[in-house]
C-alpha positions in Angstrom: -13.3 -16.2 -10.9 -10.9 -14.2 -8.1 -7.1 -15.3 -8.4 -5.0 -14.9 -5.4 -2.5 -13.0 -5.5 0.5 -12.9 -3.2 4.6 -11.5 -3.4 7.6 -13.3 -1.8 8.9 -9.4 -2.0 6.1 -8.2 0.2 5.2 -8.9 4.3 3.4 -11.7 4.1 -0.1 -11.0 5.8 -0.5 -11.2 9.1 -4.1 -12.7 9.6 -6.7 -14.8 7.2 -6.2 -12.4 4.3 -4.4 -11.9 1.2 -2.3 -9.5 -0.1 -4.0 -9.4 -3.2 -7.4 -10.6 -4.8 -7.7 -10.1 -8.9 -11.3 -10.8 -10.1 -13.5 -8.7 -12.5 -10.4 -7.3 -14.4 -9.1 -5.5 -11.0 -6.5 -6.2 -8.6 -7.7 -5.3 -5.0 -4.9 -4.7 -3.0 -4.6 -5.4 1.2 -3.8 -2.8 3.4 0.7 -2.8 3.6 2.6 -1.2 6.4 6.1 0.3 6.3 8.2 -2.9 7.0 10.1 -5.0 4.4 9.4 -8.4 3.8 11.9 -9.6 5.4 12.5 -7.3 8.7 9.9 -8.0 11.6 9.8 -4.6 12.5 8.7 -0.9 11.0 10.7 2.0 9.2 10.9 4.7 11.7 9.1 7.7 10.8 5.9 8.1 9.2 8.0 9.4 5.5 10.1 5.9 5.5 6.6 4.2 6.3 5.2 5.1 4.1 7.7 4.8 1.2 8.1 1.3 2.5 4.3 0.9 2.2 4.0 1.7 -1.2 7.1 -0.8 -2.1 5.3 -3.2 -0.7 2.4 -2.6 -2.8 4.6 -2.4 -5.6 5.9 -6.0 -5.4 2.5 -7.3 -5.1 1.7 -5.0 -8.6 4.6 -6.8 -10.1 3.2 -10.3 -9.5 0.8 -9.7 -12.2 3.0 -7.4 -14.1 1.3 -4.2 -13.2 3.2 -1.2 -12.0 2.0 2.0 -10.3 0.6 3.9 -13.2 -2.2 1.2 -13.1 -3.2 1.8 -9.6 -6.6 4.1 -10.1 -7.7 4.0 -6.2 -6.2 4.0 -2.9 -6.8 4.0 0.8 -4.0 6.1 3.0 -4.9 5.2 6.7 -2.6 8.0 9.2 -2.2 7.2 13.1 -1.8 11.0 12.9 -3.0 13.9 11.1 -0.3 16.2 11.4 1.8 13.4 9.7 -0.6 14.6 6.2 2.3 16.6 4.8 5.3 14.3 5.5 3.2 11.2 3.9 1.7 13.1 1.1 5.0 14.4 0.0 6.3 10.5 -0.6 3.4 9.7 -2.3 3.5 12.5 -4.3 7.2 11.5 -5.1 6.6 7.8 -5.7 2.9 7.8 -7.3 4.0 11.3 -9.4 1.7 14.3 -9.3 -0.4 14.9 -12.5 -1.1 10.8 -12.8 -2.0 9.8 -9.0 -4.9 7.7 -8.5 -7.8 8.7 -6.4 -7.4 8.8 -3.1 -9.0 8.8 0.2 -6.7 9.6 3.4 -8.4 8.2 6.9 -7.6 9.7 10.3 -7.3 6.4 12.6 -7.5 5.5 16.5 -4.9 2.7 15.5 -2.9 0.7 13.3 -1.9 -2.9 12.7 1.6 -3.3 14.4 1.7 0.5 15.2 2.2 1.1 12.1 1.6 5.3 11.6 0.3 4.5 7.8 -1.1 1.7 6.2 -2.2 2.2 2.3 -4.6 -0.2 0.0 -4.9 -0.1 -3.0 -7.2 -1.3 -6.7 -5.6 -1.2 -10.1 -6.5 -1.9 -12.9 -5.3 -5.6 -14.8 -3.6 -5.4 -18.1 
């Protein structure tokens, strides 16, 4: 049976979804954007976007206790290419190097908010 899953510490969505669905001993996490939960508008710069992304996604981890190093899949979504370097270098930074999850990175037309990265993410429930 899926459990909803949602953070006070994260932007609460901003259409019919959830921030987080667990079911089948995964945690399927939305799409989050580089804005706090409390701030109506985005980080500037695609590096403080996308640090602020994965906090996000980091609240909503530690609503079921879970933490990064659970995280085995995610989804980087980039308004622009050329921002590949500046974002991977945060991710490398907050996710660490030799444990990241797999990952697919997305070239985009456009972005909820525009936003210049969004990232999703699955982990795995303790």
């Amino acid at each position: 049976m899926k459990e909803i899953i949602e953070s006070p510490n994260a932007p609460p969505p901003i259409g019919p979804y959830s921030q987080a669905v667990a079911n089948a001993g995964l945690l399927f996490m939305s799409g989050q954007v580089g804005r706090q939960h409390n701030v109506a508008t985005l980080e500037a710069g695609v590096a403080e976007q996308t640090r602020q992304a994965i906090r996000n996604l980091q609240a909503v981890l530690a609503e079921r206790g879970l933490a990064l190093a659970d995280v085995v899949k995610t989804t980087v979504f980039l308004l622009d290419m050329d921002d590949f370097g500046a974002m991977n270098a945060i991710y490398i930074e907050m996710f660490g190097e030799d444990a990241a999850p797999a990952r697919s990175t997305i070239g985009v037309a456009r972005l909820p908010l525009d936003a210049l990265v969004e990232i999703d993410a699955i982990a795995v429930l303790r």
